[in-house]
N, C-alpha and C positions, 0 to 999 in steps of 0.2 A: 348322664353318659351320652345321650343322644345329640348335646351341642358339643362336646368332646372329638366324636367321631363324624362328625361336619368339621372341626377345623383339620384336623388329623387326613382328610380324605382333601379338602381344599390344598392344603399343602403338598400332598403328593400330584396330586394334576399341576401345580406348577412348576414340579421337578420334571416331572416327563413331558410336558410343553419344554422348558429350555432343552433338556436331552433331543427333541426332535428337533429343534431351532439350531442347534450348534451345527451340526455336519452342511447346513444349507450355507449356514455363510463362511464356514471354510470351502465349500467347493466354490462360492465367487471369487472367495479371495484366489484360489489356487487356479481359476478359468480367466480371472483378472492378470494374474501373473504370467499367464498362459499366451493370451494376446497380444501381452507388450513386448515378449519374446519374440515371439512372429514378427511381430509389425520392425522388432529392429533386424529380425533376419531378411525380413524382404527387401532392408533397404540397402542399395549396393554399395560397398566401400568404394571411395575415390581415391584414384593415386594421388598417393604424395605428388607427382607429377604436375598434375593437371589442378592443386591447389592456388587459388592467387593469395599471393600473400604478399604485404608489404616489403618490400626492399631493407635490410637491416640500414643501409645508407645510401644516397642519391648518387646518382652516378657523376661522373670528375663531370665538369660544366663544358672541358673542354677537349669534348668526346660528341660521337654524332647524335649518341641518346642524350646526352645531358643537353646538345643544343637544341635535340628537340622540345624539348621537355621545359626551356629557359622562360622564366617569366620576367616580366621587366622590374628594373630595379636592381637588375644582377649583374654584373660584369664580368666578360670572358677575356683572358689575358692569350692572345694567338701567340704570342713573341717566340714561342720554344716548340710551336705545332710542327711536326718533321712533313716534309714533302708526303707521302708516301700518304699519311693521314689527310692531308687538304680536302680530298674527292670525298672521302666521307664526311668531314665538319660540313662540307659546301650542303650534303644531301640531308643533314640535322640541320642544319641551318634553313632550309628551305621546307623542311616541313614542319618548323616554329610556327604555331598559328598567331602571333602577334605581328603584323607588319610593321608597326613601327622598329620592332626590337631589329626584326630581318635587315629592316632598310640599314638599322643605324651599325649591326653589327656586320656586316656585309663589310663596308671600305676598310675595317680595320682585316680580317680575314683576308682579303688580294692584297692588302699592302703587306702582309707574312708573304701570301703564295708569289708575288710578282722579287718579293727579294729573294727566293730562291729559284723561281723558273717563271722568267717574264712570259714568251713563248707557249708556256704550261696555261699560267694565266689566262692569257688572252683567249686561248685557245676555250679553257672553262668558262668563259664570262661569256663566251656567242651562245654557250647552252644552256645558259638561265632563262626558264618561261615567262619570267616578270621581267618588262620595259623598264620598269622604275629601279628591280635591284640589278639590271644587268646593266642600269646607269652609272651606276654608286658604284660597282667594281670596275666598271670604264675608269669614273673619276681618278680611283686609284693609282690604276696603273698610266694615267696620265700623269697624273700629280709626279710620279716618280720617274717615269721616265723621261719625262722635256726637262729633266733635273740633268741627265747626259746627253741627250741624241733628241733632239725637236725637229731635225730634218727627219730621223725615223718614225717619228710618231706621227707627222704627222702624214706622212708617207704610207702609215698603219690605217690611218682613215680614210684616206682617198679608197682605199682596198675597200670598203664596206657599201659597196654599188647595189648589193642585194639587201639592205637593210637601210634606208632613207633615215627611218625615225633614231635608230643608233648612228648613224652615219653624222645627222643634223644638234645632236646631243654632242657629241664626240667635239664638229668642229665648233660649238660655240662654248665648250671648255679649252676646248686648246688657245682661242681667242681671246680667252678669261684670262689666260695665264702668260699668254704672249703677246699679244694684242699694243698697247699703253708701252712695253719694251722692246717691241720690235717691230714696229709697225711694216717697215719695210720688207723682212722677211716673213713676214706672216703671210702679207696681199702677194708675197710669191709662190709660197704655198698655197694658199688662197687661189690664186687664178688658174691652178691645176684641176680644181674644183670639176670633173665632169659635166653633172648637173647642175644646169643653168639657176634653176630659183635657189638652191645651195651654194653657188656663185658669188652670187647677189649677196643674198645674206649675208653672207661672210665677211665679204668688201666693204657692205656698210658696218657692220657691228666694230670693225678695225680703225674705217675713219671715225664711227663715232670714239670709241675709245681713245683715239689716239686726239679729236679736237678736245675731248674733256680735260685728258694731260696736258695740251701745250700746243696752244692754240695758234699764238706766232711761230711755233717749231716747223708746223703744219706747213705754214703760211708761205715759211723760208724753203720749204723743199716742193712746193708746189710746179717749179717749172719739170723737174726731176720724175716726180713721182710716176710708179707702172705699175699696174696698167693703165690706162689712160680712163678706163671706167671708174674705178677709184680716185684718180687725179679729179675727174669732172664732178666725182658726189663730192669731196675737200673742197671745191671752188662754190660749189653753188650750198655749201653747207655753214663752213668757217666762219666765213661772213658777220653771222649770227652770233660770235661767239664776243663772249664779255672780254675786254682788252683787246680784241686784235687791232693791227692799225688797218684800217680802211685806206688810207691812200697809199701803201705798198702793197695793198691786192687789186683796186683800180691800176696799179699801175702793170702788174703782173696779167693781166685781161687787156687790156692795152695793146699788150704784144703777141695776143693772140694773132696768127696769122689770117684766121676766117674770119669773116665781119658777123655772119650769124649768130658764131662761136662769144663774139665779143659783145652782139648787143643782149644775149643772153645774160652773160656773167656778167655784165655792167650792172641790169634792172636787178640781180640780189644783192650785189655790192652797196650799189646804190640804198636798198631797201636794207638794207643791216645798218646803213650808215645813218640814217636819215631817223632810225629808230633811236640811234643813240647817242647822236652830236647832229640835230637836224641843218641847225644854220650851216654845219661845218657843210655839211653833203650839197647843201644848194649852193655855198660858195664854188663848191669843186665841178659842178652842172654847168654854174656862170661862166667858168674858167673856159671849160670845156664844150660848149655849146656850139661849136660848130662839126661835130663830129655825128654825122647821119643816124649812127646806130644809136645813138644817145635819146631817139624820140619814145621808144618807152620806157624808159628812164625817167625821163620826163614829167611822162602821163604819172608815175608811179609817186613820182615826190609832190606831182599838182593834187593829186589822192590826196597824201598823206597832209599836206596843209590846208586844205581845204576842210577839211576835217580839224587840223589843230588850232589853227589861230581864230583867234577871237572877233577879229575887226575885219571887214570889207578892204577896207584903203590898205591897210597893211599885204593885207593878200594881190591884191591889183600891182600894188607898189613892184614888189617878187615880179609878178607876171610881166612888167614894164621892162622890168631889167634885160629881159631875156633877149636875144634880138630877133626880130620877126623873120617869122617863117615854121619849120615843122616842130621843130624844137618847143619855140614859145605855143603852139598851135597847142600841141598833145599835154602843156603842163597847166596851160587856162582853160582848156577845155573839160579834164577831169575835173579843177579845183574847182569849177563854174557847178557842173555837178552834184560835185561831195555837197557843196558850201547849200545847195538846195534841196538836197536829202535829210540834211540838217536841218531842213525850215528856219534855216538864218535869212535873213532878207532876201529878197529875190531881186531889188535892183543892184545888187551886187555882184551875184552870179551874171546877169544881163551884164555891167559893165566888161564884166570878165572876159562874155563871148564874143561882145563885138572889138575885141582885139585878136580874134580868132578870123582866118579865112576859112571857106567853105571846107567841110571836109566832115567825117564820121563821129569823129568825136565830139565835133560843135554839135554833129544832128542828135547826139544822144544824149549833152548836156541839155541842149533845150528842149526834148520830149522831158526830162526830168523837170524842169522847170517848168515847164504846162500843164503836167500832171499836179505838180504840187500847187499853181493856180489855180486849178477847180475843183483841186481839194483840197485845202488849206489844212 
């Protein structure tokens, strides 16, 4: 009986252990449950409002959010954007954070606004913060309008006195586009120029354009041409240019009325010719050699052979022909020079000088030549 009433009493101590054990962990569960309530009451509901949520679809591209927002690789079609919209594409369009995309979608956007309000345009394009995009919508509305009225435009950029850098922009597009077609009315546009270094610029980028096009065209309107700053950069410029004929611009400098004027433009004439048909240019010196303003001419083609030719005799022979005096002086006296800067022989250069009379140029051929004596 007595191990009977040991199991019998075991048994019920572990009925009344779990009887005590239950109520403690239903009160966790029910103070577990307890706190999760809480913890979601304290936390505040957010409006609907104030939720970010993704967009069901991206806004049209060609709208002020969607140009903000444009990444590259996309393209925006302006062709149907109504006026009234421009001011805002312009203010999406400028807070795209890609610059290239800005740069490149920028001319297409003023080529819409300028086909419906040129005026409007222009007006929007001085109040862009960026140099470079308020270029690109310059371009534009250049491009399009020297298509009807190029005396207006360009009429439009003289007005920009307060802005140099758009100013200097503006006229070396308008030059781009009219420059090589009309050279003549451009350099008259052109010399209305205010500022002087914008002047300048201008003038030359016209003759350079216009010697790249048609370099005997030049050549033929050179007595004509105005203003006379433009005519003088063509004379001392052309020259240089592949084909032109050298002796219809010696002859053209010829007729200059100032001698200054002539012995100027002769020594580049001279020097374009001599680079390109040498013999020819020293034949047209020989011809020509009694004409005063011709002595640095002279000097300039005794330079350049003294330097070119190979033989002593050969160089002298030249110098002989000439006929003495200043003439013959300034062309033996460089070639005496070059020929010993060269450390080609020195009794050659010597022959050279003593066909030379006293003068600066002989004194400076043979300090060249003494030098190179004691230091061979």
């Amino acid at each position: 009986m007595k191990p009977t009433l040991l199991v019998l009493l075991h048994v019920l101590c572990g009925l009344f252990g779990y009887w005590l054990a239950a109520p403690s962990e239903k009160a966790f569960t029910a103070a577990a449950a307890e706190q999760t309530s809480a913890k979601k009451k304290a936390v505040p509901k957010t409006p609907a409002s104030h939720v970010h949520e993704s967009p069901s679809s991206t806004p049209p591209a060609c709208s002020e959010v969607g140009l903000a927002m444009l990444v590259p690789g996309h393209w925006v079609d302006f062709s149907k954007a109504p006026l009234d919209e421009l001011p805002a594409l312009l203010r999406g369009l400028l807070r795209n954070r890609f610059l290239e995309l800005r740069t490149h979608l920028m001319r297409y956007l003023f080529e819409r606004w300028i086909q419906l309000d040129l005026h409007g345009a222009l007006a929007a394009l001085r109040g862009i913060p960026s140099p470079q995009l308020q270029e690109r919508a310059m371009w534009a509305a250049l491009d399009h309008w020297t298509q009807s009225d190029m005396p207006a435009a360009w009429d439009w950029i003289n007005t920009l006195n307060d802005d140099s850098v758009l100013q200097e922009a503006g006229i070396e597009h308008l030059l781009h586009l009219s420059a090589a077609k009309d050279p003549l009315g451009s350099a008259m546009w052109a010399a209305q120029i205010e500022d002087v270094f914008l002047r300048e610029k201008a003038l030359t980028r016209i003759g350079d354009s216009w010697m790249s096009e048609d370099p005997n065209g030049v050549l033929a309107a050179l007595t004509s041409v105005e203003p006379k700053r433009l005519r003088d950069y063509l004379m001392s410029r052309v020259c240089y240019r592949d084909g032109v004929d050298h002796t219809a611009g010696l002859e053209i400098v010829s007729q200059l009325p100032a001698q200054a004027e002539r012995s100027i433009f002769y020594e580049e004439w001279l020097s374009g010719y001599v680079g390109a048909k040498p013999q020819d240019a020293f034949q047209w010196l020989l011809i020509h050699a009694g004409q005063p303003e011709l002595q640095t001419s002279a000097e300039t083609l005794g330079g350049h052979f003294g330097t070119a030719l190979k033989t002593g005799a050969e160089l002298l022979a030249m110098a002989r022909q000439l006929p003495a005096g200043p003439i013959r002086d300034a062309f033996a006296a460089r070639a005496a020079g070059e020929w010993a800067r060269e450390s080609k022989p020195l009794a050659d250069a010597e022959a050279l000088l003593a066909l030379c009379s006293p003068s600066l140029e002989r004194n400076y051929a043979q300090a060249e030549i003494d030098a190179k004596r004691a230091k061979p």
